[in-house]
C-alpha positions as CSV (number, residue, x, y, z in Angstrom):
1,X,-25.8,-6.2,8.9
2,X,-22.0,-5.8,8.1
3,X,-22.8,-3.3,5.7
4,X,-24.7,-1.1,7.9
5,X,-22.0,-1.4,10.9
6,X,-19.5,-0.2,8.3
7,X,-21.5,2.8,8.2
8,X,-22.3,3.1,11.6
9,X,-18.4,3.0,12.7
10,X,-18.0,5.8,10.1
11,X,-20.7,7.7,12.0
12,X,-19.3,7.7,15.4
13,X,-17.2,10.5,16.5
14,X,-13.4,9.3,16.5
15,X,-11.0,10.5,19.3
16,X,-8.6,10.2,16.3
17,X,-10.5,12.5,14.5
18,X,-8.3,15.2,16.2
19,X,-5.6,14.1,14.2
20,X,-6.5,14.2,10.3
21,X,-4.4,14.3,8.4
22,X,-1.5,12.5,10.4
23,X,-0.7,8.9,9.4
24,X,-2.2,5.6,10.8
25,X,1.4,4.7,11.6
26,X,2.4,8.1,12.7
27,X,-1.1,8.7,15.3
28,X,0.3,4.9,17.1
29,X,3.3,6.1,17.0
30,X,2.5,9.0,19.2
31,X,0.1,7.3,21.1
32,X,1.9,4.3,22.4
33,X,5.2,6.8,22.9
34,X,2.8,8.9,25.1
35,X,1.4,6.0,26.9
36,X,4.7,4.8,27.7
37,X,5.5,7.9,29.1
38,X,2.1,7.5,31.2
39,X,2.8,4.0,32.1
40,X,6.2,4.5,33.7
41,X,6.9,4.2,37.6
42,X,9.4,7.5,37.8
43,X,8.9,10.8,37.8
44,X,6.2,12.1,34.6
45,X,7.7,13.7,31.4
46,X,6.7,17.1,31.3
47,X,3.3,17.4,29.5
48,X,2.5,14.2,29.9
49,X,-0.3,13.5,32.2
50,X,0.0,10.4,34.2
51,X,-3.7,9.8,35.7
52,X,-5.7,6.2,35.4
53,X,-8.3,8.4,32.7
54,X,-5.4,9.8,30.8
55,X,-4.0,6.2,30.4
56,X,-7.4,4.7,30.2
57,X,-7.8,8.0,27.1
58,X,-4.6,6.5,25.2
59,X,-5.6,2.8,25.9
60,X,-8.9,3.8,23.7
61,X,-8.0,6.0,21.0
62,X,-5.5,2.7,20.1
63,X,-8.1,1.1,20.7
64,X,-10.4,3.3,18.2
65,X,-7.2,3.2,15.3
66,X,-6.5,-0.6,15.8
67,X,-10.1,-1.2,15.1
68,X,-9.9,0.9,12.1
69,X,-7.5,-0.9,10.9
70,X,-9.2,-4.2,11.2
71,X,-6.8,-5.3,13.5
72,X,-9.9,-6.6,15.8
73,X,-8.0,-8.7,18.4
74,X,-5.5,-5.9,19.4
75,X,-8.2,-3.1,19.5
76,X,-9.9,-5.3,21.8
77,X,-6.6,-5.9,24.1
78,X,-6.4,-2.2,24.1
79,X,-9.7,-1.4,25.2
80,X,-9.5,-4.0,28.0
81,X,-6.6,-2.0,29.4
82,X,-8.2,0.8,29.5
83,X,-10.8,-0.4,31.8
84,X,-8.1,-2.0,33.3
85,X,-6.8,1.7,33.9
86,X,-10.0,3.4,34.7
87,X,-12.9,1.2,34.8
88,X,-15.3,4.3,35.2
89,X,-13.6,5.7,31.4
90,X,-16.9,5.7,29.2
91,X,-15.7,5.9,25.8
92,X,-13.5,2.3,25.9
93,X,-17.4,0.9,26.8
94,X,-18.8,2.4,24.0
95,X,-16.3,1.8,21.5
96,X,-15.8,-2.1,23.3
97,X,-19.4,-2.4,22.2
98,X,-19.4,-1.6,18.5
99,X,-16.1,-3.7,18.4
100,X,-18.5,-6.9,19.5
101,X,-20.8,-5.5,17.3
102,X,-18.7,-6.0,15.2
103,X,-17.7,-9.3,16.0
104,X,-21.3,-10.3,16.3
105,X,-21.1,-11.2,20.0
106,X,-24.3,-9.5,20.8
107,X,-24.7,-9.8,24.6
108,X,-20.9,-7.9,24.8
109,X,-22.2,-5.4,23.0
110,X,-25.0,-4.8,25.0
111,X,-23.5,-5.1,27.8
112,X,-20.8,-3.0,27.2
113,X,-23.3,-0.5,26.3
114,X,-25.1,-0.4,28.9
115,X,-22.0,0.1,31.1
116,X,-21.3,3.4,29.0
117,X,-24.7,4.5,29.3
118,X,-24.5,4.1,32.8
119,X,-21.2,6.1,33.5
120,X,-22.4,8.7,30.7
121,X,-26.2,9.1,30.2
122,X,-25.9,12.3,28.8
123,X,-23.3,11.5,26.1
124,X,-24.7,11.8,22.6
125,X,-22.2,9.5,20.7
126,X,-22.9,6.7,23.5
127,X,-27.1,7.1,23.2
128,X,-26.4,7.2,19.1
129,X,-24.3,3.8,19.4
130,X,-26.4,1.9,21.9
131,X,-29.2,2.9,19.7
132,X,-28.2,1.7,16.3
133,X,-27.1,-1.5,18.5
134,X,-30.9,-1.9,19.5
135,X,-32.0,-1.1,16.2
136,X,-29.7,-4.1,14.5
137,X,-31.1,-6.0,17.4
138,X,-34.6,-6.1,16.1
139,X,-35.7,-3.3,18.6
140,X,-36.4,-0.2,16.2
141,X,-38.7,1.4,18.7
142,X,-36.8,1.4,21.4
143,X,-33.4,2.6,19.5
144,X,-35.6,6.0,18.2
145,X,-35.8,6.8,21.8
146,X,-31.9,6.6,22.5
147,X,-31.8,9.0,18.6
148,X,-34.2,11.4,20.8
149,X,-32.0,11.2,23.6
150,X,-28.9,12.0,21.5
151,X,-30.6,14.8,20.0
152,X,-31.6,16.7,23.0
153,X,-28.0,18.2,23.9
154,X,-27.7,21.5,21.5
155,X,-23.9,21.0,21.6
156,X,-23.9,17.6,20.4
157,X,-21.6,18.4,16.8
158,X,-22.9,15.7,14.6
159,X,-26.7,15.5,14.6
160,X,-27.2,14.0,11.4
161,X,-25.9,10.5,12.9
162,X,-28.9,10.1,14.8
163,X,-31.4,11.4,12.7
164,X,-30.4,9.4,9.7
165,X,-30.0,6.5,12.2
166,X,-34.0,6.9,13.6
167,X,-34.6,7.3,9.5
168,X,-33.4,3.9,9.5
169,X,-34.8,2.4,12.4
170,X,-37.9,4.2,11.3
171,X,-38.3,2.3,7.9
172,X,-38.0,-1.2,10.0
173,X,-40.8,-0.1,11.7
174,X,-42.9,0.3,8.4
175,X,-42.8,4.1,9.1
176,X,-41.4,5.9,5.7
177,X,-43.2,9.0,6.4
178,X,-41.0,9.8,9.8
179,X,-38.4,7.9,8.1
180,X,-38.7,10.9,4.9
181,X,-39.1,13.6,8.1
182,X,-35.6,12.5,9.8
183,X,-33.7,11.9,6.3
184,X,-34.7,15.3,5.4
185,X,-33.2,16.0,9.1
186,X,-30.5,15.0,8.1
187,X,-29.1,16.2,4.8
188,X,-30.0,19.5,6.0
189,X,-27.3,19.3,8.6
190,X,-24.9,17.2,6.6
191,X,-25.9,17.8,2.3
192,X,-23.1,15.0,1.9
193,X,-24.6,12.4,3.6
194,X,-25.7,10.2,0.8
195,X,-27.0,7.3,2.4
196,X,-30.0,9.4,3.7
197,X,-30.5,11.0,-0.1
198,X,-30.3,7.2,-1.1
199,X,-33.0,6.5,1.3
200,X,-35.1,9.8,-0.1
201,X,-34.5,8.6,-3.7
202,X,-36.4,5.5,-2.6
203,X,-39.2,6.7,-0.8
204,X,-39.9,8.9,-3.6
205,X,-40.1,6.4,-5.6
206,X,-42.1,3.9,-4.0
207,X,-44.9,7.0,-4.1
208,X,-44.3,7.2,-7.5
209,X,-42.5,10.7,-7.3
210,X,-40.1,10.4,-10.3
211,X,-39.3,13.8,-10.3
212,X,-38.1,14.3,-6.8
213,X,-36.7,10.4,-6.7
214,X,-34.6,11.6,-9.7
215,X,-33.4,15.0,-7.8
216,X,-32.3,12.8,-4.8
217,X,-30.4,9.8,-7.0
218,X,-28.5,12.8,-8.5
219,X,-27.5,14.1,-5.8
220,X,-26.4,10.6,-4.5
221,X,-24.7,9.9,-7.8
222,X,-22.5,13.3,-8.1
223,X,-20.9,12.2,-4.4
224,X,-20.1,8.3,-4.7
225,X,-17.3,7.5,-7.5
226,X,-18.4,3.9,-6.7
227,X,-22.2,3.6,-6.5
228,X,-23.8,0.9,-4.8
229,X,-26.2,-2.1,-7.1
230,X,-28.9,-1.1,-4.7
231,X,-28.6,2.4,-5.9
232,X,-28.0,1.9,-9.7
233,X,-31.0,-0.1,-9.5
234,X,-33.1,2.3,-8.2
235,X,-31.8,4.6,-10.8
236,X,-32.3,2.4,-13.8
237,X,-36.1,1.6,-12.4
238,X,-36.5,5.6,-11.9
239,X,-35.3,6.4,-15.1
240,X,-37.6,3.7,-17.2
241,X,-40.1,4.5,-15.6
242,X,-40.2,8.7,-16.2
243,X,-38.9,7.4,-20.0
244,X,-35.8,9.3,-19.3
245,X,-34.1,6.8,-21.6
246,X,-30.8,8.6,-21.3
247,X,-30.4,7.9,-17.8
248,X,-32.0,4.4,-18.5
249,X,-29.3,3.3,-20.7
250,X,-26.3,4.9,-19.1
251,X,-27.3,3.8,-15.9
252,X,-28.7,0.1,-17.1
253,X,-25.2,-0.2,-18.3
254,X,-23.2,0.7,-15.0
255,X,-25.1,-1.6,-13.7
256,X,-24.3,-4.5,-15.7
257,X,-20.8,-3.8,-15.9
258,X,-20.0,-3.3,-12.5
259,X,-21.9,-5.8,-10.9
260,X,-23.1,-8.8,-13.3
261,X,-23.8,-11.2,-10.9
262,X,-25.8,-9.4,-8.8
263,X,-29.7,-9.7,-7.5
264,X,-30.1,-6.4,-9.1
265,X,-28.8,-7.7,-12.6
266,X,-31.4,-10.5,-12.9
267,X,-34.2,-8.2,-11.9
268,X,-33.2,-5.4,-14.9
269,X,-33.3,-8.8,-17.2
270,X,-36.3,-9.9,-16.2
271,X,-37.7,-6.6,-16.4
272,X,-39.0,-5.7,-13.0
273,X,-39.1,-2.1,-12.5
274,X,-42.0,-1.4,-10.3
């Protein structure tokens, strides 16, 4: 599960994302001068708004870069005061729930969720969040309809997130064939996004479509300079079994080398490719 919220945090649209480029230090820098500027009882600085959303804004996107940082007990001070500030503020709900997703304190999470839900049903990034929650929460079928509900707002910029995320949700449910349909969804919006060629790769295989397996593991390859052992394995088993032994040996000995201890390891010894 840790894993997948890793890449789930990476999929949710960042009010920090404003600021590439800029420093971790540097963006709380600004942030916290700006809040205090916010915060104080005289008369505003010019250009700095002084409203409970503004503050309740600033509150979050520390929030949002603490939690990046992995500094989980101070993200989660700063998203309390931002529903301190503004308890109607959406976002600090839906980033408050992927933080106790990410401390595994489930009935938070939903409930946090549900709160931003609430205050923004129309939001995108809050029905793609509360929907990977569900899905994690052994409610697959459900979570698809939040990906739907995501997906219906032509504006929404990132619509890969959901459709990779109903990919996933789809493959709990035993579903590989909507699972190939939203995958496919989704590296036609984002052709970067190699966890859904990963997932490709494997349903390929599993139908025993070297060829096309092959074309997606490539393509997964040529963008991670640290492939996973889930991945390697795939491509070792894909390889042997299209005799590519090229690819078999180069990728049998990545495999080894980088992880040795691994699950994937004693299944290439023992030989168990199908």
């Amino acid at each position: 599960m840790k894993r997948w919220l890793i890449i789930a945090f990476w999929l949710v649209g960042s009010p920090l994302s404003a600021h590439a480029g800029l420093t971790d230090t540097l963006i709380l820098s600004t942030f916290t001068n700006h809040l205090a500027a916010a915060d104080t009882d005289s008369t505003p600085t010019e250009g700095v708004p002084s409203s409970p959303t503004y503050r309740a804004q600033v509150h979050t996107e520390l929030g949002v870069a603490y939690f990046s940082r992995g500094q989980l007990s101070i993200a989660l001070q700063e998203l309390n005061e931002a529903i301190s500030a503004d308890s109607s503020y959406a976002p600090a709900y839906n980033v408050l729930g992927l933080l106790y997703m990410q401390l595994q304190e489930s009935d938070k999470a939903r409930r946090s969720f549900e709160r931003a839900i609430s205050l923004a049903r129309n939001d995108s990034e809050v029905q793609n969040n509360y929907g990977w929650f569900l899905c994690q929460a052994g409610q697959p079928k459900e979570a698809i309809e939040h990906f739907k509900q995501a997906l219906k707002n032509p504006l929404y910029a990132t619509p890969e997130k959901p459709n990779f995320n109903a990919g996933i949700c789809s493959m709990k449910l035993g579903d590989e064939a909507a699972a190939e349909e939203y995958f496919n969804k989704a590296i036609k919006l984002q052709p970067r996004m190699a966890p859904a060629l990963y997932y490709l790769g494997e349903i390929s295989f599993k139908r025993s479509d070297y060829a096309q397996a092959k074309a997606y593991i490539d393509r997964y390859m040529q963008l991670m300079l640290e492939p996973s052992a889930e991945a390697l394995w795939l491509a070792v088993r894909i390889a042997h079994l299209s005799g590519d032994r090229q690819a078999d040996a180069q990728y049998n000995f990545m495999l080894r080398k980088r992880y040795p201890d691994s699950k994937e390891v004693q299944l290439l010894r023992e030989g168990r490719y199908e």
